[in-house]
C-alpha positions in Angstrom: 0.0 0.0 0.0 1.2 2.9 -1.2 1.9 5.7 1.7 4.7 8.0 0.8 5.2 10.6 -2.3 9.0 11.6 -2.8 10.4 13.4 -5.6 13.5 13.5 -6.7 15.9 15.4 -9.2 18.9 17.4 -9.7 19.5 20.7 -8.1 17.1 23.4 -9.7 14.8 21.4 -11.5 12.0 22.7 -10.0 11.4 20.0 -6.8 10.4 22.7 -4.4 8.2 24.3 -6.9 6.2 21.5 -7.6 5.9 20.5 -3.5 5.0 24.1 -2.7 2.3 24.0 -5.9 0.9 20.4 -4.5 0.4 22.4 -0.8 -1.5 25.1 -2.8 -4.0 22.5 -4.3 -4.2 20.5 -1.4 -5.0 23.1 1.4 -7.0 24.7 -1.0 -9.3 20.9 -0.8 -9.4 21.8 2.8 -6.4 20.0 4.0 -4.4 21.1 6.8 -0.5 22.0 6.4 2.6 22.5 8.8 6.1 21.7 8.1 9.0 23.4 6.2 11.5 23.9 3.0 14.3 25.4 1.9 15.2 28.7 0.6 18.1 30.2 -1.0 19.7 33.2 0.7 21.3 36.2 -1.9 23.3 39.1 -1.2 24.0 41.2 -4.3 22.8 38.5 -6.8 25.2 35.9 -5.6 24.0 32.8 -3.1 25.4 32.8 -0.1 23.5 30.3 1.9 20.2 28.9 3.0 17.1 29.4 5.4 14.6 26.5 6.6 11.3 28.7 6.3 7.9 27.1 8.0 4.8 27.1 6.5 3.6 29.9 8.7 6.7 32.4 7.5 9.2 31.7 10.7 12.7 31.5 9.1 15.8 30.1 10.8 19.2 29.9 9.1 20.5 26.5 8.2 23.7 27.4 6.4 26.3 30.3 5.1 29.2 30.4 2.9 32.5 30.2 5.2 35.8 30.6 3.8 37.9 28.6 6.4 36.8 25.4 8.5 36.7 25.8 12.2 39.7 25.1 14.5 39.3 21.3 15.6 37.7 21.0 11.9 34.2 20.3 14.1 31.9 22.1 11.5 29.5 20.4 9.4 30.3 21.5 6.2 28.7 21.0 2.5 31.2 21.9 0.4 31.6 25.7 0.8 28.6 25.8 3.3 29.0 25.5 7.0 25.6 24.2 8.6 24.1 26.0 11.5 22.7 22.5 13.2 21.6 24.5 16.3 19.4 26.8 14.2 18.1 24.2 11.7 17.0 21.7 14.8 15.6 24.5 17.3 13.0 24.9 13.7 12.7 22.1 12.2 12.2 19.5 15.2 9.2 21.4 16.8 7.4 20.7 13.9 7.3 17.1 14.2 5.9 16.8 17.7 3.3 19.8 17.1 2.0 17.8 13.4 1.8 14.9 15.7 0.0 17.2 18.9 -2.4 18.6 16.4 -2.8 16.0 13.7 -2.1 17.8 11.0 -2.6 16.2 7.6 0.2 17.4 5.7 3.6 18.0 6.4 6.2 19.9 4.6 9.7 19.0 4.5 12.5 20.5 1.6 14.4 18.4 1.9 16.2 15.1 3.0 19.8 16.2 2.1 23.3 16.6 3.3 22.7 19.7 5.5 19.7 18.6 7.3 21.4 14.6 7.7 23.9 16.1 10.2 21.0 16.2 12.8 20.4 13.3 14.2 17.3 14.0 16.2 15.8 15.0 12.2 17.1 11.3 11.2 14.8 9.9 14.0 12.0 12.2 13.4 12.1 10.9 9.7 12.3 7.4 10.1 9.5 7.5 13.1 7.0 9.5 10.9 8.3 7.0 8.1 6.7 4.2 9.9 3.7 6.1 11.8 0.6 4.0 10.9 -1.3 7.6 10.7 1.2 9.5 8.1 2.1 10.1 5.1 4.6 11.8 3.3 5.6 14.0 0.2 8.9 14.7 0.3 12.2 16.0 -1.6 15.4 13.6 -2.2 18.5 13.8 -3.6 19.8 12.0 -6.9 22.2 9.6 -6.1 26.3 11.8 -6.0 28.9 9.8 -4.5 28.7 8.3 -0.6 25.2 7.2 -0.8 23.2 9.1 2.1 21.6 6.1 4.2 18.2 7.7 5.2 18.0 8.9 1.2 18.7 4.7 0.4 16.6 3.9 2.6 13.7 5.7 1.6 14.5 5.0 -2.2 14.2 1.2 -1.3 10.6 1.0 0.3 8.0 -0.4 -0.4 5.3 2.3 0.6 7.1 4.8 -1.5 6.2 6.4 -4.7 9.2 7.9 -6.4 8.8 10.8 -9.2 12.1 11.9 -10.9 11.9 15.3 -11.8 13.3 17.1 -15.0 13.2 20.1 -16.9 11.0 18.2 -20.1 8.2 16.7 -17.6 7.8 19.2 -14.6 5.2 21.7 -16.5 3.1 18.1 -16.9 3.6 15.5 -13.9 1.7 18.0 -11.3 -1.8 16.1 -11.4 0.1 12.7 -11.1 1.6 13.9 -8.4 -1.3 15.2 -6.6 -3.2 12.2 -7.5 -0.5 9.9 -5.9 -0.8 12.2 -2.9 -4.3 12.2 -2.4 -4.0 8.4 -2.5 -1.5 8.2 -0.1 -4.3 10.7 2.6 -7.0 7.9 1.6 -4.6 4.9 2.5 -3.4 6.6 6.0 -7.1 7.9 6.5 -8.4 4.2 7.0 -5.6 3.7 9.8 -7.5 5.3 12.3 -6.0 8.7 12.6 -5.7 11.0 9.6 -2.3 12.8 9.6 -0.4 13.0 6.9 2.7 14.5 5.5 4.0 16.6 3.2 7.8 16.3 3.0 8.7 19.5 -0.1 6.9 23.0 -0.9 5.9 25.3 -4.3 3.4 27.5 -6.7 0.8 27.0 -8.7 1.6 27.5 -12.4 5.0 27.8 -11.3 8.1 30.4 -12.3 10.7 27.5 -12.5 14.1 28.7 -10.2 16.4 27.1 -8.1 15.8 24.3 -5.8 
């Protein structure tokens, strides 16, 4: 039985565009929403980080450009990015135990990657809400790039997960396959009792394609 909705696809395909356009149709049907995504951070046209940003518009940094590592080398680091775990964690975590206080159907989460893998805590939150009887999720992955991520693998290689691979020819046209799949992931988890779901992702409808 089909539970979870991920999509994958390379950087700046449009993955949180399509997520973020999915929430739009979805709460617009009446369902509830709470989680997070991504955002990029510019100064003077050039990138120099990111922010986790919640549904509700609180925004917390999760990384910035550093030139130099830290003295002991104990950053978490993503290439030129240093993670800000404390900031990303005091965000992101509340939002699990309040979707599962409030039983929230939907919940928002851009994305399963390097930055946010350096919290454990998220890793558990994942994985719990993974196997929660009562949820489901639509979430953003990764392709595959050298040292396989095990929470990404993992995910990849269940069996209650539907997997859309994203690219530049299909994204104006896999929207209402996407939503379908969704909506039959809320019907599944609806006959477990309680009806929470997730949303794991977030954009626009009739998007303006940019960076994801």
């Amino acid at each position: 039985m089909m539970k979870h909705v991920f999509l994958t696809g390379v950087p700046g395909v449009g993955k949180t565009t399509l997520v973020k356009k999915v929430c739009d149709a979805l709460v617009s049907a009446g369902v509830s929403v709470s989680g997070f995504y991504t955002e990029e951070v510019r100064e003077r046209g050039r990138r120099v980080g990111f922010d986790v940003v919640t549904l509700t518009g609180d925004r917390g940094r999760l990384s910035r450009l550093s030139a130099q590592s830290a003295a002991g080398g104990r950053e978490c680091r993503v290439g030129q990015y240093v993670v800000d775990l404390q900031s990303f964690e005091s965000l992101a975590l509340p939002l699990f135990r309040d979707m599962r206080e409030e039983s929230k159907r939907l919940f928002v989460i851009d994305e399963i990657g390097k930055m946010e893998l350096f919290s454990q805590a998220f890793i558990r939150a994942v994985r719990q809400t993974l196997d929660a009887s009562s949820c489901s999720i639509l979430g953003t992955i990764p392709v595959p790039k050298g040292k396989p991520l095990a929470l990404v693998e993992e995910v990849r290689s269940r069996q209650d997960v539907k997997i859309f691979m994203i690219t530049k020819e299909n994204r104006d046209m896999i929207f209402d396959d996407i939503v379908s799949a969704v909506q039959e992931c809320l019907k599944n988890t609806s006959h477990n009792g309680r009806s929470s779901a997730l949303l794991i992702g977030s954009e626009r409808v009739r998007p303006s394609w940019r960076s994801d």
